[in-house]
C-alpha positions as CSV (number, residue, x, y, z in Angstrom):
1,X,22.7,3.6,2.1
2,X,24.5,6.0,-0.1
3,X,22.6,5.7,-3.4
4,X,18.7,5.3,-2.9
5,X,17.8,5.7,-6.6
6,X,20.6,4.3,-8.2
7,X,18.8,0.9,-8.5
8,X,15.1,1.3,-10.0
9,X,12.4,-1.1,-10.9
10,X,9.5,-0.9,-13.3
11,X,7.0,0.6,-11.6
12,X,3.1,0.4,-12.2
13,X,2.2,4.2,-13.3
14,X,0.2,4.5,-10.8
15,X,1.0,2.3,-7.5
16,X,-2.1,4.1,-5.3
17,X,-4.7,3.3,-8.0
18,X,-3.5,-0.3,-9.3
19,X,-6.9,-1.9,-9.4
20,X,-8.6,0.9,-6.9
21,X,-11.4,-1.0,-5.5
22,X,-14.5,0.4,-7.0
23,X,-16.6,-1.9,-5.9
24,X,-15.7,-0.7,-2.6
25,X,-16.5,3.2,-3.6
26,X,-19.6,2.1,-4.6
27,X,-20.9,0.5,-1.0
28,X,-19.1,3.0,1.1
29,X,-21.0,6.2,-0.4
30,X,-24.2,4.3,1.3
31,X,-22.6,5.0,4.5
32,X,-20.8,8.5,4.2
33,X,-20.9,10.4,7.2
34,X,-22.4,14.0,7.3
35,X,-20.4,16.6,5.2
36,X,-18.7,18.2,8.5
37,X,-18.6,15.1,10.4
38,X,-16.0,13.8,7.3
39,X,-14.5,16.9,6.9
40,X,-13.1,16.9,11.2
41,X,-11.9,13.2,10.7
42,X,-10.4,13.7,7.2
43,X,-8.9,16.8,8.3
44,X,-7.2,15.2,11.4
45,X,-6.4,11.9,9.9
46,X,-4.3,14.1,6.8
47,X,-2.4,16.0,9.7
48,X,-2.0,12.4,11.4
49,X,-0.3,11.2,8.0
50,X,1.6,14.4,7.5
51,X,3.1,13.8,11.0
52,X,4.1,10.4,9.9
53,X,5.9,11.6,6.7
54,X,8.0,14.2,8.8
55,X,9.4,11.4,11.1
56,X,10.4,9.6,8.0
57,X,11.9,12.5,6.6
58,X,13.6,13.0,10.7
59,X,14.8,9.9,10.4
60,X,16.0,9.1,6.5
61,X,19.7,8.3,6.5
62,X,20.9,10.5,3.3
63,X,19.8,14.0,2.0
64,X,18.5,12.0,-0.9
65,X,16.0,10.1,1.0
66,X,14.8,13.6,3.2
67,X,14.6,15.5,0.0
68,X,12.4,12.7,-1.6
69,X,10.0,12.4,1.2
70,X,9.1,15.9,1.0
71,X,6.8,15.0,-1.8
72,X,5.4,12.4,0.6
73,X,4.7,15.1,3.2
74,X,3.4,18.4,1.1
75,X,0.4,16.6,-0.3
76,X,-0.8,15.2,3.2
77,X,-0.8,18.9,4.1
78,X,-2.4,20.8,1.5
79,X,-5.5,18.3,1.7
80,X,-5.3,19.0,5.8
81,X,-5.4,23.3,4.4
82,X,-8.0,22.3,1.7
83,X,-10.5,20.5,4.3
84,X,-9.8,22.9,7.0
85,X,-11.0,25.6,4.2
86,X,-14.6,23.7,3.5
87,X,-15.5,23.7,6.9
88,X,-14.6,27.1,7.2
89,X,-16.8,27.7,3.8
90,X,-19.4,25.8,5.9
91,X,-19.5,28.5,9.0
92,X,-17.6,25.5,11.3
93,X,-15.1,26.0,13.4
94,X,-12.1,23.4,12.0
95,X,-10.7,23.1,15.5
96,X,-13.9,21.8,16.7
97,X,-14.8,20.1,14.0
98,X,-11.1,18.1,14.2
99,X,-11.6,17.9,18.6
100,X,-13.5,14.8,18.4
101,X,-11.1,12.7,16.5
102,X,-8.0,13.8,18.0
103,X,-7.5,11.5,21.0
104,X,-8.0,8.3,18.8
105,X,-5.8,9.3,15.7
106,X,-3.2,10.5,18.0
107,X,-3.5,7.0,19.7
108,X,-3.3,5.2,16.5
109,X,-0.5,7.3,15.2
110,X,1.7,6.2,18.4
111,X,0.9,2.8,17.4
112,X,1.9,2.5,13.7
113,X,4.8,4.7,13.8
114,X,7.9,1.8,13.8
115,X,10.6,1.4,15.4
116,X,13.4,3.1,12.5
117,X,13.1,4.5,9.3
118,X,12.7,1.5,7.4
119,X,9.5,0.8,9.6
120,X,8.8,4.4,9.1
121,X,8.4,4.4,5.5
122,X,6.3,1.2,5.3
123,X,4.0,2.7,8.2
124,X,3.6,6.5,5.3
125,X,3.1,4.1,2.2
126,X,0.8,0.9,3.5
127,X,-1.3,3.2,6.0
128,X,-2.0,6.0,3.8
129,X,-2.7,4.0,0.8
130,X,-5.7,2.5,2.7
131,X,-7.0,5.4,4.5
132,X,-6.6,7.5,1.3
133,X,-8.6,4.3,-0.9
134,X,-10.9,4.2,2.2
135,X,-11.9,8.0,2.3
136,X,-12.2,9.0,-1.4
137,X,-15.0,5.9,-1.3
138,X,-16.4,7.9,1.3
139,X,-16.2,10.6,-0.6
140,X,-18.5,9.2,-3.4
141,X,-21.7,9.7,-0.7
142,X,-20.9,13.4,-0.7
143,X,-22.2,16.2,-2.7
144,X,-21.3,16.6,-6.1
145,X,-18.9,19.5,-5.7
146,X,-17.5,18.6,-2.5
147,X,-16.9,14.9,-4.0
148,X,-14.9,16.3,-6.8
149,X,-12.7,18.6,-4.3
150,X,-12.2,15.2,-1.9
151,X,-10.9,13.2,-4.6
152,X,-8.6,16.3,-5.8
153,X,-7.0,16.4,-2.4
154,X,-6.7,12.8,-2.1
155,X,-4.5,12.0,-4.8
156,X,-1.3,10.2,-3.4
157,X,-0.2,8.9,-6.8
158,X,2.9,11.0,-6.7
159,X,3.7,10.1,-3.1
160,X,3.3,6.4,-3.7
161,X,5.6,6.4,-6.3
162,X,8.3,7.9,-4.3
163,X,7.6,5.4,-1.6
164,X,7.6,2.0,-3.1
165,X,11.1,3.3,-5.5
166,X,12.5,4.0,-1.7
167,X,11.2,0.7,-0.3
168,X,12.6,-1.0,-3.0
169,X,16.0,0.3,-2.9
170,X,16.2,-0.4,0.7
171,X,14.8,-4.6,0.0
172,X,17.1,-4.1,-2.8
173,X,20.2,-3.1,-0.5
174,X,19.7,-5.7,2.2
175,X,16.7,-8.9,1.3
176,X,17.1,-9.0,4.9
177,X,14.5,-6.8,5.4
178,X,12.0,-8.3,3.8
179,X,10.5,-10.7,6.8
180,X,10.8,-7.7,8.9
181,X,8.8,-5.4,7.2
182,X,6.8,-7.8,5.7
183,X,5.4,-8.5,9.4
184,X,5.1,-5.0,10.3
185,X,3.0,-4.3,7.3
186,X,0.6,-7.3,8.3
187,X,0.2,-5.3,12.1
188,X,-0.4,-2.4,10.3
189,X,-3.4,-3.3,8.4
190,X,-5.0,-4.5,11.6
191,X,-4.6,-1.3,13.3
192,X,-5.8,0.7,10.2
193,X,-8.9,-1.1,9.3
194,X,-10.1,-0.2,13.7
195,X,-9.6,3.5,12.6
196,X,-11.8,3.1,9.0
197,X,-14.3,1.3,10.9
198,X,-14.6,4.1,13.6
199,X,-15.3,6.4,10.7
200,X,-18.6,4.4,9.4
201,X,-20.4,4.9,12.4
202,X,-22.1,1.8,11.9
203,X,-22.7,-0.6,14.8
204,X,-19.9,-3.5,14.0
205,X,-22.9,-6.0,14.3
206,X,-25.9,-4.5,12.7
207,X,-23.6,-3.2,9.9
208,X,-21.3,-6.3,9.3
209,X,-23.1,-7.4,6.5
210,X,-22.9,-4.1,4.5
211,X,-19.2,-3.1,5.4
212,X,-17.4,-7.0,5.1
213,X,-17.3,-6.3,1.1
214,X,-16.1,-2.7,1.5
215,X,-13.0,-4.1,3.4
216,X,-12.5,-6.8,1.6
217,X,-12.0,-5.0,-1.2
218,X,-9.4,-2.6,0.7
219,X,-7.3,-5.6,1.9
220,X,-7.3,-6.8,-1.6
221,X,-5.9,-3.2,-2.4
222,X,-3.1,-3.3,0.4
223,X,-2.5,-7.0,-0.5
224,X,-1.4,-5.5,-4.0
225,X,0.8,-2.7,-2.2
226,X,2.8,-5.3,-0.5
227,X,3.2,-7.7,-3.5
228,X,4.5,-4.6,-5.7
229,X,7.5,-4.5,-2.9
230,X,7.6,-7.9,-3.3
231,X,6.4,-9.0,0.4
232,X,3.6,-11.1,1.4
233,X,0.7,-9.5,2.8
């Protein structure tokens, strides 16, 4: 596991954004939350996904690996300081604002977080590309200025990069993997898709019809993740 980048693929330029489902943006902004309400989940979620970047970076097997996974971590974080910082602008208490959504995300985190680093990895790059595609459509329903600071903060491009070169490397160094991970991505999506639906706060019956596109499209989007590792979704 010595040389992590010694091996490189072309990559798209932009692995978070290939084809970003805008279809997607488009319905979810009918069903944004309240401006505080999406600020506490957004808030906790980013600290959930910062958590999951600092196991990776516990558990990477070279310095290499750790140092490149910090780039994977500080983004998740400064979006967490960035939201906590609205609601503050907004007289709320962050704490409070983040109490609701705790028990759940911390619940889902336990979930998704693998069994070793290679699990690990998969969990920071197939999980946060979702949520990340799934809250910046959110975003779209919120006001103008807020919008354009969500979208700011929500810009894994650099993070994804860093991610798949890793993933790759580690397919590259032993195909065995493939299967493995290629299975653990496919229980992932399920999990993540029961956390974006808990953030529509639409009734899963009365609102089917007007969120089975939204996630269609967002499947579609982590169906391209996986195929640019080479894995089948």
């Amino acid at each position: 596991m010595a040389g992590w980048f010694r091996r490189r693929r072309d990559l798209p330029a932009s692995p978070a954004r290939v084809n970003e489902p805008i279809a997607a943006r488009l319905a979810l902004a009918e069903l944004t939350p309240p401006a505080t309400e999406y600020l506490g989940l957004a808030a906790y979620l980013e600290l959930t996904l910062f958590e999951d970047a600092g196991r990776a970076i516990a558990l990477a097997p070279t310095t290499a690996a750790k140092s490149a996974l910090s780039a994977v971590a500080q983004p998740h974080l400064l979006a967490h300081e960035g939201m906590v910082a609205e609601l503050r602008r907004r007289g709320r208490d962050p704490v409070g604002a983040m109490e609701p959504h705790r028990r759940d995300l911390d619940e889902y985190r336990r979930r998704v977080e693998g069994q070793d680093w290679f699990e690990a990895i998969v969990t920071c790059y197939l999980t946060a590309g979702f949520l990340t595609d799934f809250f910046r459509g959110l975003a779209a329903g919120l006001p103008p200025e807020l919008r354009t600071r969500m979208e700011m903060l929500l810009d894994i491009r650099e993070s994804q990069r860093v991610l798949t070169e890793l993933l790759l490397a580690a397919i590259d160094g032993n195909p065995r993997l493939a299967a493995r991970l290629a299975m653990w991505g496919r229980r992932l999506v399920g999990d993540t898709m029961l956390v974006a639906r808990g953030a529509l706060g639409v009734g899963i019956v009365a609102g089917q019809e007007r969120i089975e596109p939204v996630f269609t499209e967002l499947i579609a989007a982590h169906t391209r993740r996986m195929a640019a590792l080479g894995l089948t979704a």
